[in-house]
N, C-alpha and C positions, 0 to 999 in steps of 0.2 A: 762522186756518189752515184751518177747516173752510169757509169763502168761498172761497179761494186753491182750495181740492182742488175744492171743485164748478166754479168758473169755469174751472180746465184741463182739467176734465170735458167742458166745453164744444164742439161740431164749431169745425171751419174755415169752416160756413158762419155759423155764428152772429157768429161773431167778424169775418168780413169784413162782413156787413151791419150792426155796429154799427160798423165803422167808415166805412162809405158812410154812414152816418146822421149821424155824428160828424164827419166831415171838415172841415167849418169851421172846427168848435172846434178840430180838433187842426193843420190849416193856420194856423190864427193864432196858435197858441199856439207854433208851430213858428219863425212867422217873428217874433213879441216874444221869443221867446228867442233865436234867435239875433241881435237886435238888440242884446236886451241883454247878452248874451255879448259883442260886438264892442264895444259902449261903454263894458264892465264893462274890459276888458283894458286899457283905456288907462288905469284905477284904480290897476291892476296896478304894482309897482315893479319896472323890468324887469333881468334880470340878465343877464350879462355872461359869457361862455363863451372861457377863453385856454386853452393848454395847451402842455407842453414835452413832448419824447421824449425819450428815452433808448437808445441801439443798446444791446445786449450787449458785453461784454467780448470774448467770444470771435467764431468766425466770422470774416468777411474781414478780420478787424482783427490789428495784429500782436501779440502777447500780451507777448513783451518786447521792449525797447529796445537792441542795440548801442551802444557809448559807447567811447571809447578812452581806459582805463585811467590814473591820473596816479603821479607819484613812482616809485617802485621799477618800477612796471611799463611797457611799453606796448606791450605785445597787445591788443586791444579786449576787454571784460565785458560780459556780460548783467543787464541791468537787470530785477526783477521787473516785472510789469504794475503799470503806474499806477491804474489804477483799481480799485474793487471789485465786485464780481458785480450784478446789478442785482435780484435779491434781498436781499441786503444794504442797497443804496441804499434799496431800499421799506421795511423796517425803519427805516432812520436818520430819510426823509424822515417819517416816523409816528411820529419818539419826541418827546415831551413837551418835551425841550430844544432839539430844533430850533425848533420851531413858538415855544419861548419866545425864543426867536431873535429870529427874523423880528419876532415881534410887538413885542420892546423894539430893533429896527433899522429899524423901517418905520413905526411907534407906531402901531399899529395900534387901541390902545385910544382914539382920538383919532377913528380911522377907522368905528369898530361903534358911534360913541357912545354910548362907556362915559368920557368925560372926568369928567363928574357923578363916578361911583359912584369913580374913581380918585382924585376931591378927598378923599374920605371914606378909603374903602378902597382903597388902591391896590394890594396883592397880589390882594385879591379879583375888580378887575379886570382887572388882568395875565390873572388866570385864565378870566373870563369870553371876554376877547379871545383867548385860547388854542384854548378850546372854541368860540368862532367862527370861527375858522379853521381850525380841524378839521371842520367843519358845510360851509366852502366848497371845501372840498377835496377830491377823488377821485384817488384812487391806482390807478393800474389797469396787470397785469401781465401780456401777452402768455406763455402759456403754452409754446408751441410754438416763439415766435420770440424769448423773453427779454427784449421791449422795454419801457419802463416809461416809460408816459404817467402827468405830471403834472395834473391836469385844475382850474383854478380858476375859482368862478363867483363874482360878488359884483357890485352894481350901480353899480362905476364900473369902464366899458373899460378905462382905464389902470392901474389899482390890480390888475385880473384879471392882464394881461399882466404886470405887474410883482411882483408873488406869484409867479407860476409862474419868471419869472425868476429869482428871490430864492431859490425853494427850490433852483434847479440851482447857483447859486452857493454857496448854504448847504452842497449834498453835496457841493461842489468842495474847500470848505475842511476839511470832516470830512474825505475820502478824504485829504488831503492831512497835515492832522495825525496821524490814524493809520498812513499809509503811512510818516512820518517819524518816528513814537514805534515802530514795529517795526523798521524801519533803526538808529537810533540801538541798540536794544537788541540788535540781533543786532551791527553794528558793535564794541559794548564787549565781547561774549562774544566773537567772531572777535579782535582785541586779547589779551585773555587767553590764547586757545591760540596765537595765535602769538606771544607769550613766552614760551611755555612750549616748542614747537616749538622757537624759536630757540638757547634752553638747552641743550636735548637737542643739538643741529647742535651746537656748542660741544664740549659731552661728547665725541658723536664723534670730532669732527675733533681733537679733545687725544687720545684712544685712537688715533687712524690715527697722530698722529705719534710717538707714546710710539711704540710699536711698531714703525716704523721703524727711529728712533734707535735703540732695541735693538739690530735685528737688523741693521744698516747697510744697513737696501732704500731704492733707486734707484727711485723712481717713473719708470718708465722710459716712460708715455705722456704724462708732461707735459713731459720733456726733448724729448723727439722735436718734440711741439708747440712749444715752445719753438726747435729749431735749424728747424722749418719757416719759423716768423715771421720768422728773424734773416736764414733764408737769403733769403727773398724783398724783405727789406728791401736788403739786399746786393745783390741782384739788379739795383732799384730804381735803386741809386747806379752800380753800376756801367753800366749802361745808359747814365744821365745822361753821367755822364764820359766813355762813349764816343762819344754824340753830341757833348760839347761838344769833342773830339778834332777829329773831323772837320771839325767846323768853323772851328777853329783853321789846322787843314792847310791849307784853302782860304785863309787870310789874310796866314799868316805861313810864313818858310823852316821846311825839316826840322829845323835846328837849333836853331830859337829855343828861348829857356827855359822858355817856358808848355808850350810841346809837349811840351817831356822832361815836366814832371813832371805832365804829363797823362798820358802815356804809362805814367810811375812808377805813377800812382793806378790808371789803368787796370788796368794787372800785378798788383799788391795786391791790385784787387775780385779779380781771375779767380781767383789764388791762393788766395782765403779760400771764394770760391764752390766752387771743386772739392773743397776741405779738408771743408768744409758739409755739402754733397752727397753726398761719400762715407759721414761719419756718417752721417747722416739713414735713408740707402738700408742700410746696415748694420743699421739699428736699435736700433745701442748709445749710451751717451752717450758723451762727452770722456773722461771721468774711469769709473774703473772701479766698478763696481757686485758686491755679493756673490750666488752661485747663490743663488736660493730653491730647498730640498726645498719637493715639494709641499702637504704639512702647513703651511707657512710661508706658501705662496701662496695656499692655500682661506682661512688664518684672515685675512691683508690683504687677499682679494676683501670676504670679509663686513664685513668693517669698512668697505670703500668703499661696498657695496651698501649698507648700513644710512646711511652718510653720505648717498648719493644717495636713497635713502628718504623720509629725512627733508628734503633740500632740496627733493623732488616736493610735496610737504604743506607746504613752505612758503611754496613757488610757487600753489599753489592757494589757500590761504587768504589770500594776500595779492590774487588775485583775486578773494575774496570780499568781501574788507573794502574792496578799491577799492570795488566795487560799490553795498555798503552804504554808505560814505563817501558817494558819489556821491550815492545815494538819500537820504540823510540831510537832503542843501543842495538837495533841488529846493525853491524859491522857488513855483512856480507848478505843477497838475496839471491836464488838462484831460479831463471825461468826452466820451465817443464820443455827442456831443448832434446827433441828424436834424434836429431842430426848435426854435428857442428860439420863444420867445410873441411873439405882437406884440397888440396893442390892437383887440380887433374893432371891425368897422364898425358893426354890427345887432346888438340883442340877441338872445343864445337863447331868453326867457322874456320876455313872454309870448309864444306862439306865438297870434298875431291868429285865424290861420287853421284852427286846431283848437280853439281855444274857442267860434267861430263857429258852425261844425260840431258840433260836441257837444253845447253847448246846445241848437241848432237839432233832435237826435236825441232827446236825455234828457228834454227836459222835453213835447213830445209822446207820447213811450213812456209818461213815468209817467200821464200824462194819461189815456193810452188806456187802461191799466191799473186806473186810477181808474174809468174809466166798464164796464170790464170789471165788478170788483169789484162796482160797483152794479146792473148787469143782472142776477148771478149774486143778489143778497140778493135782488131783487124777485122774480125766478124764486121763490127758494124760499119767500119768502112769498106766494108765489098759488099754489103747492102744496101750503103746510100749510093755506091758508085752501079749499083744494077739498077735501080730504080733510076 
């Protein structure tokens, strides 16, 4: 140390005329290194650089799915998002049973040769193979933009690209089984309450008509609905009948028999349509119905209110459990992937050109250093020997 402090002690001119002095040495030592630098890296076992991305969930992408409803319904349902946060994915892609995945689906312990140590111990190797693949692996998570690069290096191109591919595949079937064990589980509790909802509809609708029957009430907006349908149906027929009139007329005399009793049907519709029409517009029904006091009408409002209540909740929940049904049977899930791998051409490692370089820098530096070191001892022993 006490060398090192007097040789920085040293000016800049001392230090450049040792090295105008030295420049041979440190030019050839510049260029054997960087020789052997360049013919060291072809020593080198070079490695293989693939990698997959991954978009975010969220952003331009759509977060749920539209689907139109099956069985009881068919309004279209929203589908939760298929996939999971890409937070998430970096966790899964890093847990222990993935990676033990890939490596008993790729036999990777085949691939690190560890076959040897797997004849013996074959968990042991499992595990070694693990923790080698966790070693070629880099996980890396865009902060700002949420995007999650898989990064794989290892020294066969095809094996790199084909890791990186295997882990996006591997998050595909995670996301998909979890997606499907949360479906199923909300499904069978959605189930539940809508038996129980369905029960309760029942209850009601037995209380709306006990109640009635009581007090002899005329639901007088289902009748009305009822003589609207009949009458338009009427309508329907009589229409027909009177076109097929006409064109009877055009065929045959005024007298013939098809005409009378087209003419008969005809008469019939009109008569039953005006008959229709005038109830309808009245508002009452056929048959006569008892006054509600108002007390009688507030208590059969609430009872229809709570009926229709409860069939709003059971229109919903049955929206819910399509959905979940739905989600339940997807077959396939696909993540928002920018990049799958492909097999590089070049390796990343070794970099020819920076070993070349470096050596060609480092081992003249220390060189130089060295001969610094040695000026600064000799100095101070021709200073302790004048003194």
């Amino acid at each position: 140390m006490k060398r090192l402090r007097h040789a920085i002690e040293m000016d800049l001119g001392e230090l450049a005329g040792l090295a105008r002095r030295r420049w041979r040495a440190l030019l050839v030592a510049a260029g054997a290194a960087a020789l052997a630098g360049f013919l060291g890296s072809f020593l080198v076992t070079p490695r293989y650089h693939a990698y997959v991305s991954i978009l975010p969930r969220r952003g331009i992408l759509r977060e749920q799915q539209v689907a139109v409803a099956q069985g009881e319904l068919t309004a279209p349902v929203r589908l939760r998002p298929t996939t999971a946060s890409n937070t998430q994915n970096m966790v899964r892609a890093a847990s222990y049973r993935l990676r033990a995945e890939l490596v008993d689906s790729l036999d990777l312990v085949a691939f690190f040769d560890l076959a040897d140590l797997a004849a013996e111990r074959p968990d042991l190797a499992r595990h070694r193979a693990v923790d080698a693949l966790r070693r070629a692996t880099h996980l890396e998570l865009s902060i700002y933009r949420d995007v999650l690069f898989i990064h794989l290096m290892t020294r066969d191109a095809a094996m790199s690209a084909r890791l990186a591919n295997a882990y996006l595949d591997a998050l595909q079937r995670e996301n998909l089984r979890e997606y499907r064990r949360e479906a199923e589980s909300r499904a069978s509790f959605l189930q539940t309450q809508l038996a129980a909802v369905r029960v309760r509809i029942e209850e009601a609708l037995a209380a709306l008509v006990v109640f009635q029957g009581e007090r002899e009430i005329v639901d007088l907006e289902s009748q009305r609905r009822g003589l609207l349908s009949l009458l338009e149906q009427i309508h329907h027929e009589w229409l027909a009948a009177s076109i097929a009139l006409e064109r009877e007329r055009l065929d045959l005399d005024a007298d013939a028999p098809a005409v009378a009793r087209l003419e008969a049907l005809v008469a019939l519709y009109r008569e039953a349509i005006t008959l229709l029409d005038g109830a309808s517009a009245e508002g009452a029904p056929p048959f006569g119905s008892s006054v509600m006091d108002p007390g009688t009408a507030l208590a059969a409002e609430r009872l229809r209110d709570r009926l229709r209540g409860l069939q709003a909740v059971e229109q919903s929940l049955l929206m819910e459990l399509s959905a979940a049904v739905m989600e339940a049977g997807l077959d396939e899930l696909q993540l928002p992937v920018m990049d799958r791998a492909v097999a590089p051409a070049e390796p990343d490692w070794p970099d020819r050109a920076l070993i070349t370089v470096g050596a060609g820098l480092l081992v003249p530096l220390l060189l130089f250093l060295l001969f610094v070191l040695r000026a600064a001892a000799r100095s101070r022993a021709a200073g302790e020997a004048a003194a």
